[in-house]
BATORKE-992282 format. One record per residue (C-alpha): residue number from 1; x, y, z; residue in three letters. Coordinates in nm, 2 decimals, padded with zeros to 4 digits. Layout:
N
<mivo k="NUM" x="X" y="Y" z="Z" r="ALA"/>
...
// end
This chain:
283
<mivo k="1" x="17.02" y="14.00" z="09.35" r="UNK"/>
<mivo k="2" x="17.04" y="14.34" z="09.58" r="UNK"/>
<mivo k="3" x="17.37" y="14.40" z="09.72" r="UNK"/>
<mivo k="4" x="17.55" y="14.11" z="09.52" r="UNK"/>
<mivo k="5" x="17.94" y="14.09" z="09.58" r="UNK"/>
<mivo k="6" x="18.05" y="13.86" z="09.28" r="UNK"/>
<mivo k="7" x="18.33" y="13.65" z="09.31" r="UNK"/>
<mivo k="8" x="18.38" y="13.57" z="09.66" r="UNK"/>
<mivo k="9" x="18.48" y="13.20" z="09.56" r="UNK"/>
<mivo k="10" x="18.68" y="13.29" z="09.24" r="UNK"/>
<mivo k="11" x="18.93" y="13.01" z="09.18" r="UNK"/>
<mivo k="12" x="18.72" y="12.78" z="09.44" r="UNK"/>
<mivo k="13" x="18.67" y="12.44" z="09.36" r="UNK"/>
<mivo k="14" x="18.35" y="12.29" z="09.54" r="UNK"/>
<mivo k="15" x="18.18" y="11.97" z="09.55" r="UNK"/>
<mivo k="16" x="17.78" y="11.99" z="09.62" r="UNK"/>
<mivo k="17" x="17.62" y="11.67" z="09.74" r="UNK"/>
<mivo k="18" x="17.28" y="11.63" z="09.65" r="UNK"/>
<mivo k="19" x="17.31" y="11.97" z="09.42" r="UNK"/>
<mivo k="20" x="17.08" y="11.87" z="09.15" r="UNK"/>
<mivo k="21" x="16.78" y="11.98" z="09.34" r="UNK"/>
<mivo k="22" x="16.68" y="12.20" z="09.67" r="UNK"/>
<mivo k="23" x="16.92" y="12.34" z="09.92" r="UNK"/>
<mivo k="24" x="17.20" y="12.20" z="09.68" r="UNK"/>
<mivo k="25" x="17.08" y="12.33" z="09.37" r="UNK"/>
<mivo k="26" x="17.03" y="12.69" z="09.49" r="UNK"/>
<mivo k="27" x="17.44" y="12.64" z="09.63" r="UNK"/>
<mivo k="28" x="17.54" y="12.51" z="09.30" r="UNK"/>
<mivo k="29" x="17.39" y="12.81" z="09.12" r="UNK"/>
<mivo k="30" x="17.51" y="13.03" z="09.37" r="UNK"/>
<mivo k="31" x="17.88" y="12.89" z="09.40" r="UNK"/>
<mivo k="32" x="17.93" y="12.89" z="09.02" r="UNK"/>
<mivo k="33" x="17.77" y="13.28" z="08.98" r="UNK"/>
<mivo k="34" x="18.07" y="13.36" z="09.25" r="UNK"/>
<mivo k="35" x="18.34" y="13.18" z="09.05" r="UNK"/>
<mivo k="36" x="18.37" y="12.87" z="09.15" r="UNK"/>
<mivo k="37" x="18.41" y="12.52" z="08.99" r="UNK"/>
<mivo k="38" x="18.17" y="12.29" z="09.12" r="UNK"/>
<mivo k="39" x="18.08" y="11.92" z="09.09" r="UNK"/>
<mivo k="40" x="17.75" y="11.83" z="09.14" r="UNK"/>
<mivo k="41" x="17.72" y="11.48" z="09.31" r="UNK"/>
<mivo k="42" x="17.40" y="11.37" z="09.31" r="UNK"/>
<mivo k="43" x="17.16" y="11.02" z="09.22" r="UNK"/>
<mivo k="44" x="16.92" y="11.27" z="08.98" r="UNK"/>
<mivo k="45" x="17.09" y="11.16" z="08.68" r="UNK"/>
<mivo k="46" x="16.88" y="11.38" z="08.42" r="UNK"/>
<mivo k="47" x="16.86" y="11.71" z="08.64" r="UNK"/>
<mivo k="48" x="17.20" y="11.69" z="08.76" r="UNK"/>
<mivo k="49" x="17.31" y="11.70" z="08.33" r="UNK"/>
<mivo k="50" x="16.98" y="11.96" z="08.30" r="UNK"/>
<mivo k="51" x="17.15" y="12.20" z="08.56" r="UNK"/>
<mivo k="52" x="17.51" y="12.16" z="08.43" r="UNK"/>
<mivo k="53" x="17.43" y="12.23" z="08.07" r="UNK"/>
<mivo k="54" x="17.19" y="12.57" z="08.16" r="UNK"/>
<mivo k="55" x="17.52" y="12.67" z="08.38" r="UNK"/>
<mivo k="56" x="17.73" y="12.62" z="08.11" r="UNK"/>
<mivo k="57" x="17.54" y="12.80" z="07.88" r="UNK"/>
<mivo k="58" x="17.50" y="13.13" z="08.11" r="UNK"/>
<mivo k="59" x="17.87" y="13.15" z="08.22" r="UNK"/>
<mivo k="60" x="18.25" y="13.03" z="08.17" r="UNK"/>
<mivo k="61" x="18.23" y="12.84" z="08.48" r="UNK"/>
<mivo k="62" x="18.30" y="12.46" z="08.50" r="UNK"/>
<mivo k="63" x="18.03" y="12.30" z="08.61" r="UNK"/>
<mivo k="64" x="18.05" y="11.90" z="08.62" r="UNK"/>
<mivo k="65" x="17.77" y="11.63" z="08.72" r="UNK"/>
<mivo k="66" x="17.90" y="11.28" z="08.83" r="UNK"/>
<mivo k="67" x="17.69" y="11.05" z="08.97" r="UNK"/>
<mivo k="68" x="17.71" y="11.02" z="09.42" r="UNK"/>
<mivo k="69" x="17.50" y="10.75" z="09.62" r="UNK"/>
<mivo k="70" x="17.67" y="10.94" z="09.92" r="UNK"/>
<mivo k="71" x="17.59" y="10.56" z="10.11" r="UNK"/>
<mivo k="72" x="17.85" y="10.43" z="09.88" r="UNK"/>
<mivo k="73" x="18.22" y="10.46" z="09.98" r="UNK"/>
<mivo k="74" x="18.34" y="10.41" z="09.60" r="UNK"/>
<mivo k="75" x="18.08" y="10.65" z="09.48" r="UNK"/>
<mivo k="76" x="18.20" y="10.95" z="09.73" r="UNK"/>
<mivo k="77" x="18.57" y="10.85" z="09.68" r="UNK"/>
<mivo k="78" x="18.51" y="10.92" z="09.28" r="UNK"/>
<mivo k="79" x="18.35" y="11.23" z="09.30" r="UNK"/>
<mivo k="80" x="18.65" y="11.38" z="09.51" r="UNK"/>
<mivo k="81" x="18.95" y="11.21" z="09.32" r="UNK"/>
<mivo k="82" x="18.68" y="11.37" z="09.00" r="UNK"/>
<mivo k="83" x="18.79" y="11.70" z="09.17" r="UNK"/>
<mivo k="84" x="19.14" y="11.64" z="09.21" r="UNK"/>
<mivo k="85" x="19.14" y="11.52" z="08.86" r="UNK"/>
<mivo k="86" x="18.97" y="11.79" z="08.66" r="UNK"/>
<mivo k="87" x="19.06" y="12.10" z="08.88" r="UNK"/>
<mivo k="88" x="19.39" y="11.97" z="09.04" r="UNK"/>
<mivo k="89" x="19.21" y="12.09" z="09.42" r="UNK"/>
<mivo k="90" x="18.91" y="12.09" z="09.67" r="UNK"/>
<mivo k="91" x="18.86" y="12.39" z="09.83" r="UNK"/>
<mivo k="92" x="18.48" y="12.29" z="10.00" r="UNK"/>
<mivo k="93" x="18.30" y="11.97" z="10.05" r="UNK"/>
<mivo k="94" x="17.93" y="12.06" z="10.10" r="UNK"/>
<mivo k="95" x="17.78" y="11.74" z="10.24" r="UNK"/>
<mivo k="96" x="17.42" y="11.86" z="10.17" r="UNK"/>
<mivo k="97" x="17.31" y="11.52" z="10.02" r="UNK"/>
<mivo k="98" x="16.97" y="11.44" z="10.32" r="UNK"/>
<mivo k="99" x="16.59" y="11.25" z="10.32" r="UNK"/>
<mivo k="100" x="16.39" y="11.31" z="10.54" r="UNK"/>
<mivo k="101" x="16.24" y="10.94" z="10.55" r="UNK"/>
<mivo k="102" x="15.90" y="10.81" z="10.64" r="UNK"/>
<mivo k="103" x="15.65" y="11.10" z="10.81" r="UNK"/>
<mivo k="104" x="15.61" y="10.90" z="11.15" r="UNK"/>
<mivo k="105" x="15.64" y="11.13" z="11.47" r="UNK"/>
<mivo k="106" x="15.55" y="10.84" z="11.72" r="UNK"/>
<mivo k="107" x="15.84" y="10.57" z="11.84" r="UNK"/>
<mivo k="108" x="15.53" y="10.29" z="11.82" r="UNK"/>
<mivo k="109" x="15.49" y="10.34" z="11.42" r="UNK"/>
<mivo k="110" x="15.85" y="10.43" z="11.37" r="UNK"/>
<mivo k="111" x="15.99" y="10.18" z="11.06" r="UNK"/>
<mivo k="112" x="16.34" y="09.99" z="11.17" r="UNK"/>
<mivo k="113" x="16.44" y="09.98" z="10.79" r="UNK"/>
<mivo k="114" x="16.38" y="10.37" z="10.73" r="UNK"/>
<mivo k="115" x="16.57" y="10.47" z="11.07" r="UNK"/>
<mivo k="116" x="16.86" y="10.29" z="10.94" r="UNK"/>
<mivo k="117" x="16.82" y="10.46" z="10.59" r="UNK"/>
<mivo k="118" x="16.79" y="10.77" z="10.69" r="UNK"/>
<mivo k="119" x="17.15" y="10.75" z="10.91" r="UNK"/>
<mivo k="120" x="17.34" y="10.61" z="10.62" r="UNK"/>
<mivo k="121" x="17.23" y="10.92" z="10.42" r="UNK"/>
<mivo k="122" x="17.24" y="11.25" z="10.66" r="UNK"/>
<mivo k="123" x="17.52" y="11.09" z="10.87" r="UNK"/>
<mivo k="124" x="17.70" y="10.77" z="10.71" r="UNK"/>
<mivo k="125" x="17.67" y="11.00" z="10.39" r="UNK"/>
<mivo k="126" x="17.78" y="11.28" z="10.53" r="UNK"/>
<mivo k="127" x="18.08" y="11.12" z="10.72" r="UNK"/>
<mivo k="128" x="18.20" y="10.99" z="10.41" r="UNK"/>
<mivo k="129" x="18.21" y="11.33" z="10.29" r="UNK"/>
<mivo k="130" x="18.44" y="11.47" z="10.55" r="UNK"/>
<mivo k="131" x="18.67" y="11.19" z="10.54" r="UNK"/>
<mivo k="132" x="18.75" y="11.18" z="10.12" r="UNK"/>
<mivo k="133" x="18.72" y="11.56" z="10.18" r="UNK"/>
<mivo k="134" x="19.01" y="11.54" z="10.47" r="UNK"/>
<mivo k="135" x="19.22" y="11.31" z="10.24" r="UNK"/>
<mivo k="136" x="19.27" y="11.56" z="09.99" r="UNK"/>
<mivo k="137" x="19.25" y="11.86" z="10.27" r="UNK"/>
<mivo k="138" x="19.51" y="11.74" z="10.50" r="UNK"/>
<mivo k="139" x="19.85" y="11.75" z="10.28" r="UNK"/>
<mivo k="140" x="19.71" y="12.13" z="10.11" r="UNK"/>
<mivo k="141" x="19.66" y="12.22" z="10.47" r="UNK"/>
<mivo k="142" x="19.34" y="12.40" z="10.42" r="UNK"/>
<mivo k="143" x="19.02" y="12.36" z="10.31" r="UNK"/>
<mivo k="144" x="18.60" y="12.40" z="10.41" r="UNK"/>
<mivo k="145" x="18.39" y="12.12" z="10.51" r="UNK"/>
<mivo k="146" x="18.01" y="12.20" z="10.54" r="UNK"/>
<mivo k="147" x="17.70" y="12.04" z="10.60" r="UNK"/>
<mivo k="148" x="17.32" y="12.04" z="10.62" r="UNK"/>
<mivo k="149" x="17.20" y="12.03" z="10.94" r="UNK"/>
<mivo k="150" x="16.83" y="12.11" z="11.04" r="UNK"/>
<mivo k="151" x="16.66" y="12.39" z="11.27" r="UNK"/>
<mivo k="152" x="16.56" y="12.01" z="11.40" r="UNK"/>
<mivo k="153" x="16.91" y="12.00" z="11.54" r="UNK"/>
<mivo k="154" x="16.80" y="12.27" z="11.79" r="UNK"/>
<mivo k="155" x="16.44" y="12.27" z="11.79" r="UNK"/>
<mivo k="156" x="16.25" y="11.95" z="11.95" r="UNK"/>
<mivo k="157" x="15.92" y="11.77" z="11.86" r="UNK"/>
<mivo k="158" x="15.84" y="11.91" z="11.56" r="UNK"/>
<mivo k="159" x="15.99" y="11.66" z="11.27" r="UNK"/>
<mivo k="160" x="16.01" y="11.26" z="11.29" r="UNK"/>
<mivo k="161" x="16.28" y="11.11" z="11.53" r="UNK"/>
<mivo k="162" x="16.48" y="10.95" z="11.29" r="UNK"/>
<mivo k="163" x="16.54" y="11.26" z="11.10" r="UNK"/>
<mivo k="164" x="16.58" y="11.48" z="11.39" r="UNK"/>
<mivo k="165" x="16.82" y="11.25" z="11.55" r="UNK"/>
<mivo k="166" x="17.03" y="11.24" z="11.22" r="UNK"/>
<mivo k="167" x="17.07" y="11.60" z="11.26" r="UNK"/>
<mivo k="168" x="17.16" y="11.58" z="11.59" r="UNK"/>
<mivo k="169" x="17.45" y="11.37" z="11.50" r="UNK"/>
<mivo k="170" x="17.57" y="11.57" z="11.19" r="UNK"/>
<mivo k="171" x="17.66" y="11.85" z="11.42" r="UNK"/>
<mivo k="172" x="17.81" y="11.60" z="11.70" r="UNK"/>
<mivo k="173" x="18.00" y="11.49" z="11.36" r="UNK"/>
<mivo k="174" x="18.09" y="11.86" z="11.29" r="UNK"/>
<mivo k="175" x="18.21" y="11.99" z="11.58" r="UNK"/>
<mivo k="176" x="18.46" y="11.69" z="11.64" r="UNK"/>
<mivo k="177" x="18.60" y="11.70" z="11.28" r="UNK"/>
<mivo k="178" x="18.63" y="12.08" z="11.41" r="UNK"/>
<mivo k="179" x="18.88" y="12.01" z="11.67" r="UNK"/>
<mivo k="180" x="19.07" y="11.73" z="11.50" r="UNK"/>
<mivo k="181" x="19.10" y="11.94" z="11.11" r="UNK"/>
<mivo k="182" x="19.16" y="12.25" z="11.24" r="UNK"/>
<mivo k="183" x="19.48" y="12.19" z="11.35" r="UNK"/>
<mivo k="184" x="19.54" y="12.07" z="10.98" r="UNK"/>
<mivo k="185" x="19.38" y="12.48" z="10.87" r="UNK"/>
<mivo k="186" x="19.05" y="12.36" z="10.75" r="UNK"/>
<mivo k="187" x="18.72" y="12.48" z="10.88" r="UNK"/>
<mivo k="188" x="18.41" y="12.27" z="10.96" r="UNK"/>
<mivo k="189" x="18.07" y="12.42" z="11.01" r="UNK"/>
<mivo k="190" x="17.64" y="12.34" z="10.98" r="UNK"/>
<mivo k="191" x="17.39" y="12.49" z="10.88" r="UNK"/>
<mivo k="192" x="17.07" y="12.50" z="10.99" r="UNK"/>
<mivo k="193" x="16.78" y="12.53" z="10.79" r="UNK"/>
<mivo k="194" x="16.43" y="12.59" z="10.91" r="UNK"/>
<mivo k="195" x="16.14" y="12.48" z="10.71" r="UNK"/>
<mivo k="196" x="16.15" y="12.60" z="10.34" r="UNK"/>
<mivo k="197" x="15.89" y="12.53" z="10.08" r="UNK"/>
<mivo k="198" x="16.15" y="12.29" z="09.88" r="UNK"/>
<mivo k="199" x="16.06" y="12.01" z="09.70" r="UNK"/>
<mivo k="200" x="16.19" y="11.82" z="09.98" r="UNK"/>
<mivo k="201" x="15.92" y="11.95" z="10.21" r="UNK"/>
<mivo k="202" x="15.66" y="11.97" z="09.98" r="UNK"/>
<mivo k="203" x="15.63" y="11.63" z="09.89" r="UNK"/>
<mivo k="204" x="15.66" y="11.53" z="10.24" r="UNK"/>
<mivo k="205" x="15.37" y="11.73" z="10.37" r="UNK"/>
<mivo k="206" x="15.14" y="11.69" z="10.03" r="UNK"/>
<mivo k="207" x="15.09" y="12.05" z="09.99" r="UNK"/>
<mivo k="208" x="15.15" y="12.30" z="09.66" r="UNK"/>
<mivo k="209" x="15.43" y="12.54" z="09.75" r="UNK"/>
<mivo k="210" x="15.21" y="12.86" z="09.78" r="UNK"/>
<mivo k="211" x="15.01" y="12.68" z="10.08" r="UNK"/>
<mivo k="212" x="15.35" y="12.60" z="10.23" r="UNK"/>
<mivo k="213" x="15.50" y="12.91" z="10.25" r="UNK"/>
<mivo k="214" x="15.16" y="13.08" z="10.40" r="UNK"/>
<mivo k="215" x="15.19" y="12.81" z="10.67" r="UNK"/>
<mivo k="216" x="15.52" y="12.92" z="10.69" r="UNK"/>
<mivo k="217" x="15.49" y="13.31" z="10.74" r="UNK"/>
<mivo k="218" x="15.22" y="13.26" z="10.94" r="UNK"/>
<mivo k="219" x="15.44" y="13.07" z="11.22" r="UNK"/>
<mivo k="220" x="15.73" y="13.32" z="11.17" r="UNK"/>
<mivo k="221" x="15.95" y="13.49" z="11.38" r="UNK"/>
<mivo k="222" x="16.06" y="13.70" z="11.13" r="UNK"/>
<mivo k="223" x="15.79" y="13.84" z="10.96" r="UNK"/>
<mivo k="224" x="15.79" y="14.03" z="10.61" r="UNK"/>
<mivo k="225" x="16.06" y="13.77" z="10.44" r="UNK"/>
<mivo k="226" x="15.91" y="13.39" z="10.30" r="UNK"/>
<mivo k="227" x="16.19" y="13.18" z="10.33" r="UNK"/>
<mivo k="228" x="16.35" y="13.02" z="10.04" r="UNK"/>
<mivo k="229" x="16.68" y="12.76" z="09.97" r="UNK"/>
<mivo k="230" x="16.87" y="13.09" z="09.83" r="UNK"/>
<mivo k="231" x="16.91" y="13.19" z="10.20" r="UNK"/>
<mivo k="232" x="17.08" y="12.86" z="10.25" r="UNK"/>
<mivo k="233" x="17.29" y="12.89" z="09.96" r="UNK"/>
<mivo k="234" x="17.37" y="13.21" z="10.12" r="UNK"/>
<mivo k="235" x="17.50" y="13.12" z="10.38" r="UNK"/>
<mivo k="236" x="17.69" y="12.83" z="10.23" r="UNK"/>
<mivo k="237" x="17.89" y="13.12" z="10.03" r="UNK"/>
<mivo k="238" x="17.99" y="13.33" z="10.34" r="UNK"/>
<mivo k="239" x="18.11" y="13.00" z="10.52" r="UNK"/>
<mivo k="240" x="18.30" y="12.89" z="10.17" r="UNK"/>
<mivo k="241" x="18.46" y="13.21" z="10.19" r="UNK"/>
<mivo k="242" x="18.77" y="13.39" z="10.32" r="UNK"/>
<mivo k="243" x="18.53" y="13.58" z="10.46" r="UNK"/>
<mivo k="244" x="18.47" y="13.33" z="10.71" r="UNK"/>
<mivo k="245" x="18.85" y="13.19" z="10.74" r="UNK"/>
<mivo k="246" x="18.80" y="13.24" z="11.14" r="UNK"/>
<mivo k="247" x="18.47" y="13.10" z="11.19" r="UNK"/>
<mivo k="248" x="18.47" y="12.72" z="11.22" r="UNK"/>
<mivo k="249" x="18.29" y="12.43" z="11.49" r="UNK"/>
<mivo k="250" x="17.95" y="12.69" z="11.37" r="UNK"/>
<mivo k="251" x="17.59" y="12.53" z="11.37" r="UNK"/>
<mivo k="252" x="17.45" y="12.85" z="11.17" r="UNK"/>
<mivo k="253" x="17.07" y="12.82" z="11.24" r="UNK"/>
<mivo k="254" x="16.91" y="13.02" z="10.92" r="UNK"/>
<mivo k="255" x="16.55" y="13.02" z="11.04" r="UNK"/>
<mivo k="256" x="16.46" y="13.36" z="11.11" r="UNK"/>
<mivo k="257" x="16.47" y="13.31" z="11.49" r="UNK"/>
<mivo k="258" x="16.18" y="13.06" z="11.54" r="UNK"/>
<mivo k="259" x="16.39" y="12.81" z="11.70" r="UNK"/>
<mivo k="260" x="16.45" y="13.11" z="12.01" r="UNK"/>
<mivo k="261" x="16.12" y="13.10" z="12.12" r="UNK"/>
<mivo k="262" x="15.79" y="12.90" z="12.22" r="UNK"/>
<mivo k="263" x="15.53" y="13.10" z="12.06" r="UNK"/>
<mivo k="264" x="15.23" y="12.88" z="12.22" r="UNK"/>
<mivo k="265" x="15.21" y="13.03" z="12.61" r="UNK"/>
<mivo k="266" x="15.10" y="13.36" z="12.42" r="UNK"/>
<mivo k="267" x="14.88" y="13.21" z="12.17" r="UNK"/>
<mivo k="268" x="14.70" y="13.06" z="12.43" r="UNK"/>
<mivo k="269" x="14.68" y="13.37" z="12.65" r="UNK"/>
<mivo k="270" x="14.52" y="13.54" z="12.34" r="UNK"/>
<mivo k="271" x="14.28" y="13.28" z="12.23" r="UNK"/>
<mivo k="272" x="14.19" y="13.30" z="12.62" r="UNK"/>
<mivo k="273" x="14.11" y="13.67" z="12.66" r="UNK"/>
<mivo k="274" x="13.93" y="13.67" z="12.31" r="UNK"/>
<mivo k="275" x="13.72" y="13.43" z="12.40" r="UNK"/>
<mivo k="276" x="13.63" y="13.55" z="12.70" r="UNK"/>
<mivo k="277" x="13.59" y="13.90" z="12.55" r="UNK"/>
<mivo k="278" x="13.86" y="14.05" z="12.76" r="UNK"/>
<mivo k="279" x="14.10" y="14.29" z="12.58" r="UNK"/>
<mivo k="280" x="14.43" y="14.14" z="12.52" r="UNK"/>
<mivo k="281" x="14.75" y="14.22" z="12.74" r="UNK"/>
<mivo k="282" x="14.98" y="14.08" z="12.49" r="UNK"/>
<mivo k="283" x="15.01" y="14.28" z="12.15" r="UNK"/>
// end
C-alpha cells in the first residue's frame, strides 16, 4: 500500500461485526496491520478461524474469532465482555455486521418476514452493538462507535426498501448516540458505502466480480479508480483513530461522489442529439 502510515491504532483494541468476510474482513486486516487487537464477531464459523490463523501467522497481533448472531443480545454481550476479558479494554465497536435481504424493489412483492429480518440485523444488530459498546465505554470515558451505513442512506430508489430504510435508521441511530455519548468522550460516526463488487453484492445481483466492477466504473463519478472494501476499511481506520478524535455524529459517504448528482437529464440530452445527428452540447 502507497503512502501507508503504520500504526495508527497501536494499542487499539477493536471488535469487527461481521469481519470474517467483505467490508469487515478488509477492516479486520486493516486494523490488525495498524496495531490493533481485534475480535472478529461473526456467524462464518470456518472463515472467521481461516482469517485469524493467516493473521496470526503474518504478525504478532492478537487476533481472536468468537462467534456473534448480532440478533442475539447474549451473543453481542459475549463478544464485548470477550474484549474486556482478553485485552482488559474496547477502544472501537465496528457494527458492520448487514444483509441485504430479498432483491424486491416494489412495496406489492415486498416479503413481511424478510423486512423484519433485515431490521433485526442492520439496526436491532447494530443497536445492540452501541449499547454493550457504551457499557464498557461510559466508566473509561472514551471510546469509537462505528457503523455500516449505505450510499442507500443518501441516495433514493436504487436498492430494495427494506434495506434502504434500515440504513436510513442506522444513521438516525448514530447521530442520537452522538449527542447522548459524547458527553461521556466517545465518538459515533457511519459510513457510507456505495456499491462495491463484494461478495455481498455479487451474489445478490448474480454476476462474476469483473462484470460488476465494469458496471460499476461505467456509472462513476469518479472515474480512473474501481472501488473496492479496502476503501471502506480505510476509512474505518481514520475514524478509529486519534486522527479523528474531533470528528463525530459523521455519515462519511465513500462513493466517489455518485450520490451528488443525477447523471440521467445528460444522458438523455446525449442519446437525444446523437440520434438526431446533432453535435452534442454536453462534453
Amino acid at each position: 500500500m502507497n503512502g501507508f502510515i503504520p500504526n495508527r491504532l497501536e494499542g487499539k483494541v477493536a471488535i469487527v461485526t461481521g469481519g470474517a468476510s467483505g467490508f469487515g474482513e478488509s477492516t479486520v486486516r486493516l486494523f490488525a496491520k495498524h496495531g490493533a487487537k481485534v475480535l472478529i464477531a461473526d456467524v462464518q464459523d470456518e472463515r472467521g478461524h481461516s482469517l485469524c490463523k493467516e493473521l496470526a501467522s503474518e504478525s504478532n497481533n492478537d487476533v481472536v474469532y468468537v462467534h456473534c448472531d448480532v440478533t442475539q443480545e447474549s451473543d453481542v454481550k459475549n463478544v464485548v465482555d470477550t474484549a474486556i476479558s482478553e485485552f482488559g479494554k474496547l477502544d472501537i465497536m465496528f457494527n458492520n455486521a448487514g444483509i441485504p435481504g430479498n432483491i424486491e424493489f416494489t412495496i406489492l412483492n415486498a416479503d413481511t418476514e424478510n423486512f423484519k429480518r433485515v431490521f433485526d440485523v442492520n439496526v436491532f444488530g447494530s443497536f445492540l452493538g452501541a449499547k454493550h459498546a457504551a457499557r464498557v465505554m461510559i466508566p473509561a470515558k472514551r471510546g469509537v462507535i462505528l457503523f455500516t451505513s449505505s450510499s442507500a442512506s443518501v441516495v433514493s430508489g436504487e436498492a430494495p426498501h427494506a434495506y434502504t430504510v434500515s440504513k436510513h435508521a442506522v444513521v438516525g441511530l448514530m447521530k442520537n448516540l452522538c449527542v447522548e455519548l459524547g458527553q461521556h468522550g466517545i465518538r459515533v460516526n457511519c459510513i457510507s458505502p456505495g456499491s462495491v463488487s463484494t461478495p455481498f453484492l455479487t451474489n445478490a445481483m448474480g454476476l462474476e466480480k469483473t462484470a460488476v466492477d465494469d458496471i460499476l466504473c461505467q456509472s462513476a463519478v469518479l472515474k480512473g479508480v474501481v472501488p473496492e472494501a479496502e476503501d471502506v476499511a480505510e476509512a474505518a481506520v481514520f475514524l478509529g483513530s486519534d486522527a479523528s478524535r474531533f470528528v463525530t455524529g459523521v455519515n462519511l459517504v465513500v462513493d466517489g461522489g455518485y450520490s451528488t448528482t443525477n447523471p440521467t437529464y445528460t444522458k438523455v440530452i446525449k442519446q437525444t442529439f446523437e440520434s438526431l445527428g446533432k453535435e452534442n452540447i454536453i462534453t
